[in-house]
C-alpha positions in Angstrom: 0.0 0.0 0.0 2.6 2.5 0.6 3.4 2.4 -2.9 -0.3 3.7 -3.8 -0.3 2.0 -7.2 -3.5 2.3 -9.0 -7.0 0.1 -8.8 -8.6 -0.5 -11.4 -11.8 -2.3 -12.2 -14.3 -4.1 -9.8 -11.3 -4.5 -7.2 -12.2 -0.8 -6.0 -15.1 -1.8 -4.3 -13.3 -5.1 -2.6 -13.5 -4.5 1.7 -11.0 -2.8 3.3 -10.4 -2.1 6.9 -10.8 1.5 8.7 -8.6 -0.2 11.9 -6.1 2.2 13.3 -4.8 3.4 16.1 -5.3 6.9 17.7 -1.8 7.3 18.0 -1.3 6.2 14.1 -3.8 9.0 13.8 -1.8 11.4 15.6 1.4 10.2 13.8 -0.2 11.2 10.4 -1.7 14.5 11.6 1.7 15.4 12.4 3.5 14.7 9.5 0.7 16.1 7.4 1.1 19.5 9.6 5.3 19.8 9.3 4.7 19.5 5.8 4.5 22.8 4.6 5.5 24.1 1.0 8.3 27.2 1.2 8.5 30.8 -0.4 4.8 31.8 -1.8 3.3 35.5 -0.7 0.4 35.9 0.9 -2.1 38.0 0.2 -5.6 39.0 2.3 -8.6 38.5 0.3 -11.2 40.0 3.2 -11.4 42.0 6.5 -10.9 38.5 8.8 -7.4 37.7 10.0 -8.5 33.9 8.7 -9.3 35.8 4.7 -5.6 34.9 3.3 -4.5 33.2 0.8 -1.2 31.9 -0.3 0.3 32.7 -4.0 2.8 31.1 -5.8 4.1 32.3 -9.1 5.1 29.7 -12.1 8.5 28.9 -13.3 8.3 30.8 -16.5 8.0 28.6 -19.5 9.1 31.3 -21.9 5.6 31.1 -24.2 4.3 34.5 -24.2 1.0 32.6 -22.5 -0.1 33.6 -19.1 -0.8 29.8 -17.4 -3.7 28.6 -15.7 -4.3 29.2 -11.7 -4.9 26.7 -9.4 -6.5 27.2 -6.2 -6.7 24.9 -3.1 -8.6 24.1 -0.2 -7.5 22.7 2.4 -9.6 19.8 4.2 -9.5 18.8 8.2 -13.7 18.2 8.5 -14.1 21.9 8.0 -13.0 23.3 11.7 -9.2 22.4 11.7 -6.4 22.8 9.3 -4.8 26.0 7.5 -3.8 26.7 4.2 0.2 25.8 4.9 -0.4 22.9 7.4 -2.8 20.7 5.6 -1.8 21.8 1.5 1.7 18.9 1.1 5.0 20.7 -0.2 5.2 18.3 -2.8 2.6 19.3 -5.0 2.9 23.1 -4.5 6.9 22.2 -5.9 5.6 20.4 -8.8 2.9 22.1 -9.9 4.8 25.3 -10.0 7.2 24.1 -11.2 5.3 22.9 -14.5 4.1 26.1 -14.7 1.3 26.6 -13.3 0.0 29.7 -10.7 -0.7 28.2 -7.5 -2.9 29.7 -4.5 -4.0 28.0 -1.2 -7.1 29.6 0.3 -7.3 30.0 4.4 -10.8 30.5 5.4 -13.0 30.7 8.9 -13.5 27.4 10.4 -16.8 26.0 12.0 -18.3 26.7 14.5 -17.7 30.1 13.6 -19.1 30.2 10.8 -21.8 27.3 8.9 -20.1 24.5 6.0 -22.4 27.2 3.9 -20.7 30.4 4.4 -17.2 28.9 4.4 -18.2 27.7 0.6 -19.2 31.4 -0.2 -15.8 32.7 1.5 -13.7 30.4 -0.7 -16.2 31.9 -3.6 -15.2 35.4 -2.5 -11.4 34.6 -2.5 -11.4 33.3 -6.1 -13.6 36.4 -7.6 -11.0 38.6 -5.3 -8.1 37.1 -6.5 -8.8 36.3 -10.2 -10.0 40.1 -10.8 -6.2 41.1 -10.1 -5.2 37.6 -13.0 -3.0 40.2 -14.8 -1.1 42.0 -12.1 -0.3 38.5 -10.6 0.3 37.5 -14.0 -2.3 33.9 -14.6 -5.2 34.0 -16.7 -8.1 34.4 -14.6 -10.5 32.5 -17.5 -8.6 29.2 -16.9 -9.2 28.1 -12.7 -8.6 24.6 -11.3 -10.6 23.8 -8.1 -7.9 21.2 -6.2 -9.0 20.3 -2.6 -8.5 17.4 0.1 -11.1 15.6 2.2 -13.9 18.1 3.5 -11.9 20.6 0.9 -13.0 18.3 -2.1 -16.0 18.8 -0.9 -16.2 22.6 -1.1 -14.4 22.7 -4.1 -16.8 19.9 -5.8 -19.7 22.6 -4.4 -18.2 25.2 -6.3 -17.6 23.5 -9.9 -21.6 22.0 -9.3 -23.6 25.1 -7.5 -23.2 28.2 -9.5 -24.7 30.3 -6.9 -21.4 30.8 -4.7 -19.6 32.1 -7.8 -22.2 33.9 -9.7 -22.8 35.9 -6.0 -19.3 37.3 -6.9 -19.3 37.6 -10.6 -17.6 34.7 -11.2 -19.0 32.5 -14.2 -19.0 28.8 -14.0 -17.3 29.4 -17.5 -13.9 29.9 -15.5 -13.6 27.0 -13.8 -12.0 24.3 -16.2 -11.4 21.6 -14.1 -11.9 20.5 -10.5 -9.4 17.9 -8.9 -10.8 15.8 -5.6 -8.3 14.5 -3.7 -10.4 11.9 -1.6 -13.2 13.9 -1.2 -16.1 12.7 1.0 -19.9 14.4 1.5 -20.7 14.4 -2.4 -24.0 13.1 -1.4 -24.1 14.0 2.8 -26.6 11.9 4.3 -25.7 8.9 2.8 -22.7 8.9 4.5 -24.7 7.7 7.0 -24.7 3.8 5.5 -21.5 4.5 3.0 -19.4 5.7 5.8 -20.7 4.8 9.3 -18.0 6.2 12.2 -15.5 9.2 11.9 -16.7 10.5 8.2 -20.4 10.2 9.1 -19.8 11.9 12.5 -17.9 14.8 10.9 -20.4 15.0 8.7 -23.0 15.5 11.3 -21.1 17.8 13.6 -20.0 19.7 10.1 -23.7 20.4 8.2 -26.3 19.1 10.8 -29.3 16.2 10.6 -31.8 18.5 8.7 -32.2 16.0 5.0 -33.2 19.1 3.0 -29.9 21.2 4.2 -27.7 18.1 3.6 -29.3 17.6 0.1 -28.4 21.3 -0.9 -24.9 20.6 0.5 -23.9 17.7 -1.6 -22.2 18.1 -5.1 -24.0 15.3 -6.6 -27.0 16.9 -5.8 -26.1 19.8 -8.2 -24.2 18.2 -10.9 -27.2 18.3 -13.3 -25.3 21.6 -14.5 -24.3 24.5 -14.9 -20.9 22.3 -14.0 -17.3 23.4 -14.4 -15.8 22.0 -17.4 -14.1 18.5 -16.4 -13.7 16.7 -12.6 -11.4 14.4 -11.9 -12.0 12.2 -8.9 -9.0 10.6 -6.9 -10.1 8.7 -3.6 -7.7 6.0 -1.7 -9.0 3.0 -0.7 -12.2 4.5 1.9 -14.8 2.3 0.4 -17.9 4.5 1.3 -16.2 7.5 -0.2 -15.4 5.4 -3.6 -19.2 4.7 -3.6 -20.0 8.3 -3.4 -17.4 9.2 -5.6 -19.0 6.5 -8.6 -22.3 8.0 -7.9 -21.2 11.7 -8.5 -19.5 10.2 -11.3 -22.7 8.8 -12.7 -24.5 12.2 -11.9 -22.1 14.0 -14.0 -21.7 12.0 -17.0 -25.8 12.2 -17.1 -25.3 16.2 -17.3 -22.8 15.5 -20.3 -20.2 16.7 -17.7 -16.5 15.0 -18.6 -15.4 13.3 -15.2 -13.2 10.0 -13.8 -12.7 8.5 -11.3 -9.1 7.0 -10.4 -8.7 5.1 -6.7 -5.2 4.1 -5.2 -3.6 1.9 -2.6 -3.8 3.2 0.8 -6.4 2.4 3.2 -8.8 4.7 5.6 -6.3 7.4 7.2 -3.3 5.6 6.2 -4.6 6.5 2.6 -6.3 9.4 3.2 -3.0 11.8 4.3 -0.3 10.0 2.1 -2.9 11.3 -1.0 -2.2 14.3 0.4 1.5 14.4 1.2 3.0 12.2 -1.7 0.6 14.1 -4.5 3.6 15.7 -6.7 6.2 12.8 -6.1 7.2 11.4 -8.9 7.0 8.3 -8.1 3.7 8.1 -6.6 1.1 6.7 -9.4 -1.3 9.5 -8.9 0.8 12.4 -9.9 1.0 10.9 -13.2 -2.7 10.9 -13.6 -3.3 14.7 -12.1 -0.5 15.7 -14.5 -1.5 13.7 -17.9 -5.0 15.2 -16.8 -3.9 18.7 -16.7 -1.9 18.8 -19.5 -5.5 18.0 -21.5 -7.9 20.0 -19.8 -5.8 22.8 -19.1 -3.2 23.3 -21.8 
């Protein structure tokens, strides 16, 4: 498992176990949280100490083209985590380094705010931030959505619910591609049978019990369009979440939307943070995929 090589076919949805130890657990929160990328500027996108975001500019390539921008939020069940101590070095070091813009979004974390209005604050960052494209120097008409665990979920929210972005003038247009990196919530209540225990609880404590709020919460929900262009749907080996991620799939497709879904070795947590971490190593399967996939959708 440590190698996270790629699953393919009807051994996705073989059993797996969600054993480990709160200890493990605390092992991986810690690496996950000394892992944080170097250099970037940030730049406050609101009034709130927590309204910052982190900007990286692209290696130039030395085409005359201003590149794509992409933006990510950061997961941790929406009420821990920041934009530096849950984002993995690696794949800020890659992906600027193939020339793309990178930013990392901070927002307020619940209970301060609901799962609702953190959505409409990641909104508010983008339309901030892609309004100054040509002083930062990316081209504002060409956004990638990139987010991890309850991140994926908000950033599958925005490429599915237009009315976060359109409240800020942003048009669905924009965003070319969204990339989940083991996303969860993309249809909330079920999480209930797909993922009894930790997901299901955060889910809970996260957007409440009430059926019609969770409906209007979760992605697949929305995905009969206006969608962003193309999703691309990476889960490790959390079975419940791979369910959800195959019906969001099948939601998509039916709206003509261009979506796949890709799953790789690593079980429950164990899975779950080295998605996160190794994402830009070479050598990790995945990084081939999210790099073959931008080079198509996002030229």
């Amino acid at each position: 498992a440590a190698l996270g090589a790629e699953i393919t076919g009807l051994a996705v949805f073989r059993p797996t176990t969600d054993a480990i130890t709160p200890e493990r657990v605390n092992e991986l929160m810690a690496q996950m949280h000394v892992d944080v990328p170097a250099g970037g500027e940030d730049i406050s996108y609101g009034a709130s100490p927590a309204q910052v975001l982190r900007y990286w500019k692209p290696k130039p390539k030395g085409e005359g083209k201003a590149p794509p921008l992409i933006v990510f939020i950061h997961g941790g069940s929406w009420r821990v985590g920041t934009y530096l101590d849950s984002l993995g070095s690696r794949k800020v070091e890659w992906l600027v380094g193939s020339g793309y813009a990178f930013a990392s979004i901070n927002y307020t974390l619940i209970p301060a705010v609901s799962v609702k209005q953190q959505v409409q604050e990641c909104a508010d960052a983008i339309s901030f931030f892609t309004q100054r494209a040509p002083f930062f120097g990316f081209d504002g008409d060409s956004i990638v959505l990139m987010g991890h665990s309850s991140g994926a979920h908000v950033a599958a929210l925005l490429g599915t619910d237009a009315r976060y972005l359109e409240n800020v003038g942003v048009g669905t247009d924009k965003i070319r591609g969204v990339v989940c990196i083991d996303g969860s919530n993309f249809n909330a209540a079920a999480e209930l049978l797909d993922s009894p225990g930790p997901v299901a609880e955060n889910m809970l404590a996260g957007l409440g019990d009430d059926v019609g709020v969770l409906r209007d919460m979760s992605p697949t929900y929305h995905a009969r369009g206006p969608n962003a262009a193309a999703f691309l749907l990476l889960q490790a080996q959390r079975h419940g979440d791979i369910r959800q991620a195959v019906e969001f799939e099948a939601s998509l497709l039916a709206a003509g939307t261009k979506v796949e879904v890709r799953v790789f070795e690593g079980e429950f947590f164990e899975g779950h943070v080295a998605m996160l971490i190794r994402l830009g190593d070479e050598g990790y399967p995945a990084t081939g995929v999210v790099g073959k996939w931008l080079r198509r959708e996002v030229p």
